[in-house]
CHARMM internal coordinates of N, CA and C (Angstrom, degrees):
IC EDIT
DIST 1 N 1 CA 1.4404
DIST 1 CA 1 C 1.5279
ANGL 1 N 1 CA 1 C 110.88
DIST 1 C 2 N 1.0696
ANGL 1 CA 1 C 2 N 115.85
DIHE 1 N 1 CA 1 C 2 N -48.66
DIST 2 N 2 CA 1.7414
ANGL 1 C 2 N 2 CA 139.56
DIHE 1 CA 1 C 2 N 2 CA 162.96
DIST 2 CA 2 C 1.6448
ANGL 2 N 2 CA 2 C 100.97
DIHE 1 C 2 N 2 CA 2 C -18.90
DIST 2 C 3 N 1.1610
ANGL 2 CA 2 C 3 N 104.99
DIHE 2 N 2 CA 2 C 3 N -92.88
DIST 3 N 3 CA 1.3655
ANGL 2 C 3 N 3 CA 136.89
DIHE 2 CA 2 C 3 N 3 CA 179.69
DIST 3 CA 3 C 1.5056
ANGL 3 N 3 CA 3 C 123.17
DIHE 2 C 3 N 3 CA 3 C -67.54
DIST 3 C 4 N 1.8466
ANGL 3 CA 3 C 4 N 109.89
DIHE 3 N 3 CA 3 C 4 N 16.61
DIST 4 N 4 CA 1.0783
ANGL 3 C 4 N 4 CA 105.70
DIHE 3 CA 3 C 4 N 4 CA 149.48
DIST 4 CA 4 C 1.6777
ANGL 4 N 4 CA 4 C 121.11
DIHE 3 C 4 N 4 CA 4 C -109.36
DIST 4 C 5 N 1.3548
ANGL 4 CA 4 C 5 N 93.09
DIHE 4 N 4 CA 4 C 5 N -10.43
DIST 5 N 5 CA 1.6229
ANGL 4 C 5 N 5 CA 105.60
DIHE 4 CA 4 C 5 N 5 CA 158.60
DIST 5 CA 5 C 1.6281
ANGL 5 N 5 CA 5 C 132.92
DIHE 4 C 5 N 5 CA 5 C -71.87
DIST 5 C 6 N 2.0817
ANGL 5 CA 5 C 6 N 98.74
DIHE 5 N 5 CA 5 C 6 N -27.92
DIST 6 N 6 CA 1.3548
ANGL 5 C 6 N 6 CA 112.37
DIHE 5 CA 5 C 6 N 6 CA -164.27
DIST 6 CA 6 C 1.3361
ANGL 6 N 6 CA 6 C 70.54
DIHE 5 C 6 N 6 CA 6 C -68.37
DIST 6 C 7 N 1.2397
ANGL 6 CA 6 C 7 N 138.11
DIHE 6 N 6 CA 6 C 7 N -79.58
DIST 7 N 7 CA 1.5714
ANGL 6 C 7 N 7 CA 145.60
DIHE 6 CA 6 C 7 N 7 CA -131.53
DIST 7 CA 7 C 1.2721
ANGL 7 N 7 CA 7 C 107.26
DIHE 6 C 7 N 7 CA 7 C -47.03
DIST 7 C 8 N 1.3453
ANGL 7 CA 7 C 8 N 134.80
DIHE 7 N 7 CA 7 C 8 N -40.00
DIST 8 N 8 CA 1.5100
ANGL 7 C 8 N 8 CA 146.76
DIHE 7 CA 7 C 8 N 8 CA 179.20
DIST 8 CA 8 C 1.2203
ANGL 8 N 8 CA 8 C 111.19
DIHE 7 C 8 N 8 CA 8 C -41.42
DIST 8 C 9 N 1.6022
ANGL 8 CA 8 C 9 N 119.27
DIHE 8 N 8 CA 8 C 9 N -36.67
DIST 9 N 9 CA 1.6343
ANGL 8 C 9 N 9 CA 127.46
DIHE 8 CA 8 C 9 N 9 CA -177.14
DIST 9 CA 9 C 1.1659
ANGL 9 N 9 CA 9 C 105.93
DIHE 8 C 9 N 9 CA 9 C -86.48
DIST 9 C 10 N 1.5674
ANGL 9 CA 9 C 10 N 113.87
DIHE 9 N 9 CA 9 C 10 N 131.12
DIST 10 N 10 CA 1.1529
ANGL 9 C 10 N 10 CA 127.31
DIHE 9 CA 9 C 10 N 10 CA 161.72
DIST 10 CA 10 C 1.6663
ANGL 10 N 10 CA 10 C 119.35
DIHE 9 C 10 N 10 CA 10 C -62.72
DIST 10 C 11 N 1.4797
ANGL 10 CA 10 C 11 N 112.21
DIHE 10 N 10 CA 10 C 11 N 128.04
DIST 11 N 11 CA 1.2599
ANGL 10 C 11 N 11 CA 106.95
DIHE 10 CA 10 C 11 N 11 CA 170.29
DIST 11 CA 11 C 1.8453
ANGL 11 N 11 CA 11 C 105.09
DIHE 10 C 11 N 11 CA 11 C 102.67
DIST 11 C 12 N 1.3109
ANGL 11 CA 11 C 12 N 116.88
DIHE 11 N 11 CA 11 C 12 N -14.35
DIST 12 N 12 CA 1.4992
ANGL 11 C 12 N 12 CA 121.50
DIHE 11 CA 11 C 12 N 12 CA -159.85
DIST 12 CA 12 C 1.8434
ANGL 12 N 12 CA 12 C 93.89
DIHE 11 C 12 N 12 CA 12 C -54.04
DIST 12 C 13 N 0.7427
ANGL 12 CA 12 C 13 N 103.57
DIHE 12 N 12 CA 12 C 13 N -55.82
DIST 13 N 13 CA 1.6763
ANGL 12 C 13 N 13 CA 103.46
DIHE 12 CA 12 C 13 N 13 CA -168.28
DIST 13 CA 13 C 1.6210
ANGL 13 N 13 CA 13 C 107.43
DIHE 12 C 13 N 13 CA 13 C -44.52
DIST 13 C 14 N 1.1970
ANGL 13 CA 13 C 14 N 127.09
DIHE 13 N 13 CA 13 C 14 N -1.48
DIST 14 N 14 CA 1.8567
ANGL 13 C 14 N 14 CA 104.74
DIHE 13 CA 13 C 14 N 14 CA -170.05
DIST 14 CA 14 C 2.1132
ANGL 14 N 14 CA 14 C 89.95
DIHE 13 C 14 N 14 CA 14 C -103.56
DIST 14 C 15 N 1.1689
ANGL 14 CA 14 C 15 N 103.00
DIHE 14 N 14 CA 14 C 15 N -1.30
DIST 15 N 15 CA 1.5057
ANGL 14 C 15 N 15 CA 97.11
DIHE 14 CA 14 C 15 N 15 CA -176.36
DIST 15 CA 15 C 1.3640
ANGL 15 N 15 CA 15 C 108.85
DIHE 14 C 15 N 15 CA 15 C -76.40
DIST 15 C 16 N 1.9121
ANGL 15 CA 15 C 16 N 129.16
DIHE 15 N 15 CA 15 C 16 N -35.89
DIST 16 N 16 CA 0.9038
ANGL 15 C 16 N 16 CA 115.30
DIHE 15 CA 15 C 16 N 16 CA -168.50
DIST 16 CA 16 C 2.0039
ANGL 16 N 16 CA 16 C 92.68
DIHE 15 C 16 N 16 CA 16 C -87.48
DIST 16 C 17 N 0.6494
ANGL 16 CA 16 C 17 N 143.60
DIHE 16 N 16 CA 16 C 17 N 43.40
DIST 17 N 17 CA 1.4259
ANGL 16 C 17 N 17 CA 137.30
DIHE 16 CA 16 C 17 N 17 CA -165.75
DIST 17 CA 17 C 1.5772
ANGL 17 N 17 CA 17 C 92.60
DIHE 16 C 17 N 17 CA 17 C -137.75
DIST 17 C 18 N 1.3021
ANGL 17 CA 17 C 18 N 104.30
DIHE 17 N 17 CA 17 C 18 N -58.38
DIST 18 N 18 CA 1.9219
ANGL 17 C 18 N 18 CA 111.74
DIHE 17 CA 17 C 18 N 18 CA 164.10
DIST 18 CA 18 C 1.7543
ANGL 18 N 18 CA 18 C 119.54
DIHE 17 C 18 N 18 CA 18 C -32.21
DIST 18 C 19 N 1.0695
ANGL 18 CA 18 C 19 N 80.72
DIHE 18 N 18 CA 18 C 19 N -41.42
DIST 19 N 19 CA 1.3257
ANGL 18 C 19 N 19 CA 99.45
DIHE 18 CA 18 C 19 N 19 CA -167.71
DIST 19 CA 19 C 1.6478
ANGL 19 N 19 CA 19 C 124.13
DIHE 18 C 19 N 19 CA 19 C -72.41
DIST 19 C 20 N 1.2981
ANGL 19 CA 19 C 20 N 86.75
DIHE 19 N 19 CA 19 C 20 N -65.76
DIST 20 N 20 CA 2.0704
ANGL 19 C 20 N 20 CA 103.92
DIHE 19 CA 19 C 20 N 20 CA 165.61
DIST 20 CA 20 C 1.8465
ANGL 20 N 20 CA 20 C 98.67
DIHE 19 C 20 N 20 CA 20 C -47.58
DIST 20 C 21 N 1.5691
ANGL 20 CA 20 C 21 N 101.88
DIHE 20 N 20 CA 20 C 21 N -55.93
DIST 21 N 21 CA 1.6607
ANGL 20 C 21 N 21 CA 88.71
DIHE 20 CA 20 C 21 N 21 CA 176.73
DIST 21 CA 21 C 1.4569
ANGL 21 N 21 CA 21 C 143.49
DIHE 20 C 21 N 21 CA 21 C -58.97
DIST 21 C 22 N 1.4211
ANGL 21 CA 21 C 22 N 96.54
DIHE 21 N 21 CA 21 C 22 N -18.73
DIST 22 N 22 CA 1.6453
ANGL 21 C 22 N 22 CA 99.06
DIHE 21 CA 21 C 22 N 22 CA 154.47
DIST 22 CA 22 C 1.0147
ANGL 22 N 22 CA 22 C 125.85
DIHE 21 C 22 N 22 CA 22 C -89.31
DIST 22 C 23 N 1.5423
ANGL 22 CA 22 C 23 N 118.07
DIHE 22 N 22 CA 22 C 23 N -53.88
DIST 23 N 23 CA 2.1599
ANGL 22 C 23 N 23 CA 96.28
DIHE 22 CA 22 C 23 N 23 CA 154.50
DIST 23 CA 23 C 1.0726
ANGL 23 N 23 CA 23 C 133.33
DIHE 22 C 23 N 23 CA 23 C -14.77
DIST 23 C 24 N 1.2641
ANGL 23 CA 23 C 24 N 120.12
DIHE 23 N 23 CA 23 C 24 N -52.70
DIST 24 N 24 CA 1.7527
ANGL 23 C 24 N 24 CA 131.10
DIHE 23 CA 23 C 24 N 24 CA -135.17
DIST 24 CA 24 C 2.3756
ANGL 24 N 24 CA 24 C 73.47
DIHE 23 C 24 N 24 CA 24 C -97.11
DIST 24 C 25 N 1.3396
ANGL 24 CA 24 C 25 N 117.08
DIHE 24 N 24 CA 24 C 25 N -57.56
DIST 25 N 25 CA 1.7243
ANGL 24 C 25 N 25 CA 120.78
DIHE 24 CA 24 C 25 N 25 CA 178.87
DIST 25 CA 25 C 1.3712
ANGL 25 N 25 CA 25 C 106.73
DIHE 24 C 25 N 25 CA 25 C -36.14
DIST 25 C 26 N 1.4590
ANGL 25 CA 25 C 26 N 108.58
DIHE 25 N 25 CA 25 C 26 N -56.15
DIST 26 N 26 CA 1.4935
ANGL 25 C 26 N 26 CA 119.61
DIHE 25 CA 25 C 26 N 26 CA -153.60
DIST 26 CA 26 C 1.9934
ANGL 26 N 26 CA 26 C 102.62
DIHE 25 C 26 N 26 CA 26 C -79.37
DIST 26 C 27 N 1.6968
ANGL 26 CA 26 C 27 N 97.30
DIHE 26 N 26 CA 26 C 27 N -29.52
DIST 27 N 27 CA 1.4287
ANGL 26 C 27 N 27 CA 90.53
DIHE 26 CA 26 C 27 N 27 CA -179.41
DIST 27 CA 27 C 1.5686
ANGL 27 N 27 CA 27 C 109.89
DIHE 26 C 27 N 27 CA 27 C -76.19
DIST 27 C 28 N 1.5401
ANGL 27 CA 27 C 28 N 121.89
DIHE 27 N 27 CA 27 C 28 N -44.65
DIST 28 N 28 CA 1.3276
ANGL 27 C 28 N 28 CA 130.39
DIHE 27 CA 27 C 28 N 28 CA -176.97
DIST 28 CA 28 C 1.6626
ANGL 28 N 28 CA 28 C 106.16
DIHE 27 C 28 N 28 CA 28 C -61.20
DIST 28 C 29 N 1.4121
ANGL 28 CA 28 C 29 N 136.51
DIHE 28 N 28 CA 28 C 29 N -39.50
DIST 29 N 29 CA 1.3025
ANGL 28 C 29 N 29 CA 132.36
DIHE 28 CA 28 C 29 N 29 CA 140.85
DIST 29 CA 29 C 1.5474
ANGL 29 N 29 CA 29 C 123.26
DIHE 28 C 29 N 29 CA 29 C -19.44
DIST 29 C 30 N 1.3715
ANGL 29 CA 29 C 30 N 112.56
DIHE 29 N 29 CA 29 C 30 N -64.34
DIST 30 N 30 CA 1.3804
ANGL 29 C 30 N 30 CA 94.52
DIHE 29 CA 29 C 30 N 30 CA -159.24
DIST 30 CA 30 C 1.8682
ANGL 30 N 30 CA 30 C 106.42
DIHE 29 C 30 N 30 CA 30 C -93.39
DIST 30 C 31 N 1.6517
ANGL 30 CA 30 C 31 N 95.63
DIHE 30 N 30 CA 30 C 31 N -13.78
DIST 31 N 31 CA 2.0150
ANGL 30 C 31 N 31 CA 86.84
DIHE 30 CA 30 C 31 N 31 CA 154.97
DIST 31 CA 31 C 1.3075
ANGL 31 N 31 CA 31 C 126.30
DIHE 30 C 31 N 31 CA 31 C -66.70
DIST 31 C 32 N 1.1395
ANGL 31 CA 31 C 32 N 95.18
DIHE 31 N 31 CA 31 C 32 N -15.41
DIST 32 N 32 CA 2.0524
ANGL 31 C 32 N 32 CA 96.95
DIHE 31 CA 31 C 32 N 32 CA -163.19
DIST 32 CA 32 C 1.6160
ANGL 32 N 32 CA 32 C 80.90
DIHE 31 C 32 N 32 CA 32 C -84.36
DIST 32 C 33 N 1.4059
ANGL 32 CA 32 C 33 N 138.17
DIHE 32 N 32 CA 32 C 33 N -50.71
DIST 33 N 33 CA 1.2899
ANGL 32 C 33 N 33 CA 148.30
DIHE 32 CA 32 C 33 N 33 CA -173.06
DIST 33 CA 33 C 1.8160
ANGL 33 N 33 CA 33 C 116.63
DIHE 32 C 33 N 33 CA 33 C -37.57
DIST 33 C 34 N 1.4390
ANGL 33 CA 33 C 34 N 94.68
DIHE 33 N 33 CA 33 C 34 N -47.41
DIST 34 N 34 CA 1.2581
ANGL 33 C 34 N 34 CA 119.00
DIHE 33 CA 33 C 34 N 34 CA -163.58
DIST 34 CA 34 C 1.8246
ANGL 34 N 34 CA 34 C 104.10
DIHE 33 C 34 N 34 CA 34 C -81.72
DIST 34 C 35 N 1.4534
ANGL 34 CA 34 C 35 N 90.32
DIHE 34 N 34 CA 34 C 35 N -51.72
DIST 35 N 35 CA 1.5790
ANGL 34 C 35 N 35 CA 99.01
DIHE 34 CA 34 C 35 N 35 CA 171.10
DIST 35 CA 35 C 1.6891
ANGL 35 N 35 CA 35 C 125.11
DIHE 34 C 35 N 35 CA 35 C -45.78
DIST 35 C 36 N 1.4219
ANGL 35 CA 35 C 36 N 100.79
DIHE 35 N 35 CA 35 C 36 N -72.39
DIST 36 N 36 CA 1.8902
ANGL 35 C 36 N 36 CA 98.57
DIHE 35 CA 35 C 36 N 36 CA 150.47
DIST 36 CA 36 C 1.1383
ANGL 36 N 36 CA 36 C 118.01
DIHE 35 C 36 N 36 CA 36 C -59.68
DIST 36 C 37 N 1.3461
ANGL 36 CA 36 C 37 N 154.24
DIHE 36 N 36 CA 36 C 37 N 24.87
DIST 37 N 37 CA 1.4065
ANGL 36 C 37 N 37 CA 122.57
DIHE 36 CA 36 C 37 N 37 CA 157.90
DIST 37 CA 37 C 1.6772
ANGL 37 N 37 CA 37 C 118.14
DIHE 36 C 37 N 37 CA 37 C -71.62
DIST 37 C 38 N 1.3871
ANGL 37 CA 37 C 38 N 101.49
DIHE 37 N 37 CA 37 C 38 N 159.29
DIST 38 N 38 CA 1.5100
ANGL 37 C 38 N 38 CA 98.88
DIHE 37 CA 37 C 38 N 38 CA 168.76
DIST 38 CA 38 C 1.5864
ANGL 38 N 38 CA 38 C 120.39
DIHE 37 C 38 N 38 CA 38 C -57.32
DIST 38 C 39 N 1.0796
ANGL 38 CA 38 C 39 N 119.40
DIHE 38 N 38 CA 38 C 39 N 159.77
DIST 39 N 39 CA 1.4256
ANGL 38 C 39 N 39 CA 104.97
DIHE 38 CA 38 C 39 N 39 CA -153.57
DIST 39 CA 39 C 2.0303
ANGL 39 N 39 CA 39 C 79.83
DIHE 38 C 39 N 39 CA 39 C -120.30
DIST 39 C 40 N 1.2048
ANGL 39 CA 39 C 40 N 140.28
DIHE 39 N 39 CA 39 C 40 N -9.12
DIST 40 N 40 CA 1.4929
ANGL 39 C 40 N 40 CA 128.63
DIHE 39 CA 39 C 40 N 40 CA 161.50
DIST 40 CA 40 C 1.7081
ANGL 40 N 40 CA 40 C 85.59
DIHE 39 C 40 N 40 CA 40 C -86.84
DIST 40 C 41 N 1.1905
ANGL 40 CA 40 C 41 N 153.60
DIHE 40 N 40 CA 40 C 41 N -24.10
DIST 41 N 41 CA 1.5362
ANGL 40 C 41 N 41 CA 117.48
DIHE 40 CA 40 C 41 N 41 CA -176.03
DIST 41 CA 41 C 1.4716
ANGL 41 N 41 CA 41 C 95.35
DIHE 40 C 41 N 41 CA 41 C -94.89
DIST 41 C 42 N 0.9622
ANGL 41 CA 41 C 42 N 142.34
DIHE 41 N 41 CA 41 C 42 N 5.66
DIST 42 N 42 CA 1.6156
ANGL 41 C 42 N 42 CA 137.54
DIHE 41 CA 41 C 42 N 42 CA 158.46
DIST 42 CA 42 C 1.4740
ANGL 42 N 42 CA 42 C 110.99
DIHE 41 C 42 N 42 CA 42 C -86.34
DIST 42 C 43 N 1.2993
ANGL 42 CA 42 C 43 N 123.64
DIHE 42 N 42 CA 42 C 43 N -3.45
DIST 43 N 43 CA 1.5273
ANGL 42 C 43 N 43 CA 134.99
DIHE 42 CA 42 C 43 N 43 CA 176.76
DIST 43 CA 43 C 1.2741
ANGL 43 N 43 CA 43 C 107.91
DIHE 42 C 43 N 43 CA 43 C -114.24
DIST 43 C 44 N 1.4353
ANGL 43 CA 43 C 44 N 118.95
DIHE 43 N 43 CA 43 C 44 N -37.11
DIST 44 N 44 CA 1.5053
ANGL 43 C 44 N 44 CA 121.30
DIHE 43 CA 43 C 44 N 44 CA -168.69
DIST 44 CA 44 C 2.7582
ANGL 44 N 44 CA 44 C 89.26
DIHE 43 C 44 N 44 CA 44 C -78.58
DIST 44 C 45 N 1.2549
ANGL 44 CA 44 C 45 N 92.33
DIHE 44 N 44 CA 44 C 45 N -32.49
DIST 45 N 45 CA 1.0429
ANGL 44 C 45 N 45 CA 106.27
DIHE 44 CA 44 C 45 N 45 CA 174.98
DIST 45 CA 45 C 1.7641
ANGL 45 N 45 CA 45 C 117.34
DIHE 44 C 45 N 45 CA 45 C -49.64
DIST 45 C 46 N 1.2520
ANGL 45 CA 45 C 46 N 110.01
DIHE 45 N 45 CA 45 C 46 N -60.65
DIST 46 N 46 CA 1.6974
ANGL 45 C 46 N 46 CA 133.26
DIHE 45 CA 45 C 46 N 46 CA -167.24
DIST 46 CA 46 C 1.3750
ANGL 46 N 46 CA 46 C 104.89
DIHE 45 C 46 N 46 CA 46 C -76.56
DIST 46 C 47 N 1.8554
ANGL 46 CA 46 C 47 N 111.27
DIHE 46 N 46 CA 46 C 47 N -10.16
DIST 47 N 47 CA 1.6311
ANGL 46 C 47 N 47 CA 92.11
DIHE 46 CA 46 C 47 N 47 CA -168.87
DIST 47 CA 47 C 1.8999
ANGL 47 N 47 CA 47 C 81.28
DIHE 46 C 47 N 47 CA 47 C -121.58
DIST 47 C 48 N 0.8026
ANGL 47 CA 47 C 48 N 118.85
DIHE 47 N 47 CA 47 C 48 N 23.87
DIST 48 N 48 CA 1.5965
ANGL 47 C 48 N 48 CA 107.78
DIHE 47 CA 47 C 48 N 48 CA -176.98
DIST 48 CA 48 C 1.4315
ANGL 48 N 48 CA 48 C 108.65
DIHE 47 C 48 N 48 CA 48 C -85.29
DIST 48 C 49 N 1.8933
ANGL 48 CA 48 C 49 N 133.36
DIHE 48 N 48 CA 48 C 49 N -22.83
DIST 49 N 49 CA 1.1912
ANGL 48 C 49 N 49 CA 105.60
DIHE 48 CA 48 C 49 N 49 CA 160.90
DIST 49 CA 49 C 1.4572
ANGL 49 N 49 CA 49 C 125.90
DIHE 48 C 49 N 49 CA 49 C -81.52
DIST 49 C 50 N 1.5636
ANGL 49 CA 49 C 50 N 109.71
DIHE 49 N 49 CA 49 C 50 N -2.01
DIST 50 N 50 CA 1.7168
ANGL 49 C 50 N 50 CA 111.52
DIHE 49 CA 49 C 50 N 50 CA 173.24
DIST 50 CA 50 C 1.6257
ANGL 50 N 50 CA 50 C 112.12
DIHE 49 C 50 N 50 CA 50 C -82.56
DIST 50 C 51 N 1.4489
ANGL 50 CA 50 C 51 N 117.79
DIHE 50 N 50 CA 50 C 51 N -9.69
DIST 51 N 51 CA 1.4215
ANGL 50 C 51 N 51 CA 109.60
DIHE 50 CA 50 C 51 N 51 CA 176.93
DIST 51 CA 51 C 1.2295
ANGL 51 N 51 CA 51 C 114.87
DIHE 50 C 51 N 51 CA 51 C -72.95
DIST 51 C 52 N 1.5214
ANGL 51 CA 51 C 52 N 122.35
DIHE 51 N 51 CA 51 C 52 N 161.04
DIST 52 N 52 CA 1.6418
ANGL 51 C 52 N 52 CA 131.65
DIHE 51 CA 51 C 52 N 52 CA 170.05
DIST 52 CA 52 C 1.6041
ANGL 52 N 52 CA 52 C 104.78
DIHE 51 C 52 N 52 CA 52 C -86.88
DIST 52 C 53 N 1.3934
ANGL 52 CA 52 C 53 N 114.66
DIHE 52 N 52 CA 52 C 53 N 90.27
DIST 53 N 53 CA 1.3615
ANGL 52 C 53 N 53 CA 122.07
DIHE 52 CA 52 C 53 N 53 CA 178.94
DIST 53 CA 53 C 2.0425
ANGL 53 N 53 CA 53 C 121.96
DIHE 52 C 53 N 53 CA 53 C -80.42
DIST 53 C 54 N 1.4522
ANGL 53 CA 53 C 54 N 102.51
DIHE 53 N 53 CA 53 C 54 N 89.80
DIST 54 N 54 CA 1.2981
ANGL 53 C 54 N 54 CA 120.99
DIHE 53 CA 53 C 54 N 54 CA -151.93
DIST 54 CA 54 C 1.5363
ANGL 54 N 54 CA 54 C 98.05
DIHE 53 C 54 N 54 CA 54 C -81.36
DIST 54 C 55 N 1.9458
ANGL 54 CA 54 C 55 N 97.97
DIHE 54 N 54 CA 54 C 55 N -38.19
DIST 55 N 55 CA 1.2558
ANGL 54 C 55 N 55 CA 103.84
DIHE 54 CA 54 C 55 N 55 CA -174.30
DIST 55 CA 55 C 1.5773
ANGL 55 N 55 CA 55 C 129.36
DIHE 54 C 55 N 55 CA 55 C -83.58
DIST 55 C 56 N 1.5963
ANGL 55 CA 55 C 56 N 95.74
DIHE 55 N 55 CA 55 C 56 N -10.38
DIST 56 N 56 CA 1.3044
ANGL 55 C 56 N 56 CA 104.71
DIHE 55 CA 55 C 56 N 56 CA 179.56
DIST 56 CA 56 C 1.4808
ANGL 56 N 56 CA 56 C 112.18
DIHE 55 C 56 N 56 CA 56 C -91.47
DIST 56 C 57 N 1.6729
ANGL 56 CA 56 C 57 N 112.19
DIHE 56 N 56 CA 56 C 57 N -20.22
DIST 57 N 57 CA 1.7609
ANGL 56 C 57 N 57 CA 124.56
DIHE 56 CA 56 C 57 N 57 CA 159.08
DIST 57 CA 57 C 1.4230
ANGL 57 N 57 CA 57 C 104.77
DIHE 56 C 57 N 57 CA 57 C -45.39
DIST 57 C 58 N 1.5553
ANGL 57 CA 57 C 58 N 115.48
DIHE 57 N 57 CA 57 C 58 N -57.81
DIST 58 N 58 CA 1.5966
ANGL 57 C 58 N 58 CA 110.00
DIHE 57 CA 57 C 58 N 58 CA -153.78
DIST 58 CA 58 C 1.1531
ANGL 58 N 58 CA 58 C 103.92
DIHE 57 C 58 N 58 CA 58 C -73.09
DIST 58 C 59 N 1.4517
ANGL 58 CA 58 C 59 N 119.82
DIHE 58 N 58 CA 58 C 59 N -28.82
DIST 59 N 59 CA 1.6993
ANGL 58 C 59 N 59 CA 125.36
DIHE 58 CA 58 C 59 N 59 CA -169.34
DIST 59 CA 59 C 1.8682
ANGL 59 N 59 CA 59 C 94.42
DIHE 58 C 59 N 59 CA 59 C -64.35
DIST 59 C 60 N 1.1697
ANGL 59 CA 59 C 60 N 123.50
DIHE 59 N 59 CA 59 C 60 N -56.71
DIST 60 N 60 CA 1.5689
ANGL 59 C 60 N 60 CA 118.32
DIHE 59 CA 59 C 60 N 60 CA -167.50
DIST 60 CA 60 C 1.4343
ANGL 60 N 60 CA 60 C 84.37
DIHE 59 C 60 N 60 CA 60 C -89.96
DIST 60 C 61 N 1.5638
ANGL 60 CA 60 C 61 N 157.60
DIHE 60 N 60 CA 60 C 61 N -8.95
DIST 61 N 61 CA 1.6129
ANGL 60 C 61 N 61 CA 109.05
DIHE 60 CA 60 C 61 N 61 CA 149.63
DIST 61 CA 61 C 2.1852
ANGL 61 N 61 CA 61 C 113.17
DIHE 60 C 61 N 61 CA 61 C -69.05
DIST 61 C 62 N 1.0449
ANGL 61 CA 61 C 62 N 108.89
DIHE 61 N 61 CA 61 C 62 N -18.01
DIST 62 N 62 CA 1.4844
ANGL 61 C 62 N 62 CA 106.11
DIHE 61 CA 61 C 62 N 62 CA 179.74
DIST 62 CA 62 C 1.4987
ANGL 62 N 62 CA 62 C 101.59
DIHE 61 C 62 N 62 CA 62 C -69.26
DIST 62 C 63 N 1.0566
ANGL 62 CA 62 C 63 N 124.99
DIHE 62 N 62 CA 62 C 63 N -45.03
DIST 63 N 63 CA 1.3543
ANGL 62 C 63 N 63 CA 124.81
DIHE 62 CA 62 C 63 N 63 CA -165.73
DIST 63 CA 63 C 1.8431
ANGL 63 N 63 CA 63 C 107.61
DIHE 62 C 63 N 63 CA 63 C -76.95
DIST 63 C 64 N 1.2673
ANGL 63 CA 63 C 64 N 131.39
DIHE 63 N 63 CA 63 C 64 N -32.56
DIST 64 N 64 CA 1.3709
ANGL 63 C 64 N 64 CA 139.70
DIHE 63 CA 63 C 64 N 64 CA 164.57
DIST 64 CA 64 C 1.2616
ANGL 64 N 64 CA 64 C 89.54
DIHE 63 C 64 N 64 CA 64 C -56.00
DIST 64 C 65 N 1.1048
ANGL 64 CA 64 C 65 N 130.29
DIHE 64 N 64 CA 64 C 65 N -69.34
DIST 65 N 65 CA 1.7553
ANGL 64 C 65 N 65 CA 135.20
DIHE 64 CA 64 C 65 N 65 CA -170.11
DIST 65 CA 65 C 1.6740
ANGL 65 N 65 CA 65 C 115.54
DIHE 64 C 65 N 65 CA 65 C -35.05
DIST 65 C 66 N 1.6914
ANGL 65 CA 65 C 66 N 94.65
DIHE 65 N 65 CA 65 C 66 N -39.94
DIST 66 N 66 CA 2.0461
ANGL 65 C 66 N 66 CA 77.97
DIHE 65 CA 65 C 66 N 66 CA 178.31
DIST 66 CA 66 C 1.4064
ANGL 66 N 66 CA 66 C 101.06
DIHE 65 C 66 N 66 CA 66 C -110.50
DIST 66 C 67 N 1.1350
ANGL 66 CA 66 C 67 N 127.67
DIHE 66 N 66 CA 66 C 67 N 25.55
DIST 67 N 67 CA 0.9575
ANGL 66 C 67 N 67 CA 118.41
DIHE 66 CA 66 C 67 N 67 CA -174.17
DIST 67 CA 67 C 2.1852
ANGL 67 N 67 CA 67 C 108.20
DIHE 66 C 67 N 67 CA 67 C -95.04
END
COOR INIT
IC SEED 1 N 1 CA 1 C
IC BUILD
């Protein structure tokens, strides 16, 4: 039913083509991204929920404090 309305518009077909082409940008972006990253902030990254975060305690007791 959809797509007997899409068809009525002139031009409908370059949207799904628009579309795949920003996927396909946005996906090849964030590999190329990932590929160069520093490889200690992708480690300093992976171990940050195993650290004892003392400093990130005191920051949210300061912040309870003026609140």
């Amino acid at each position: 039913m959809i797509s007997k309305y899409l068809s009525t518009i002139d031009g409908i077909s370059v949207f799904p083509v628009i579309g795949l082409i920003i996927f396909f940008g946005l996906f090849i972006f964030i590999i190329v991204r990932t590929v160069r990253m520093d490889k200690k902030l992708i480690t300093q990254m992976g171990n940050l929920p195993l650290e004892n975060n003392k400093e990130i305690q005191n920051n949210n007791e300061i912040e309870d404090e003026t609140k």
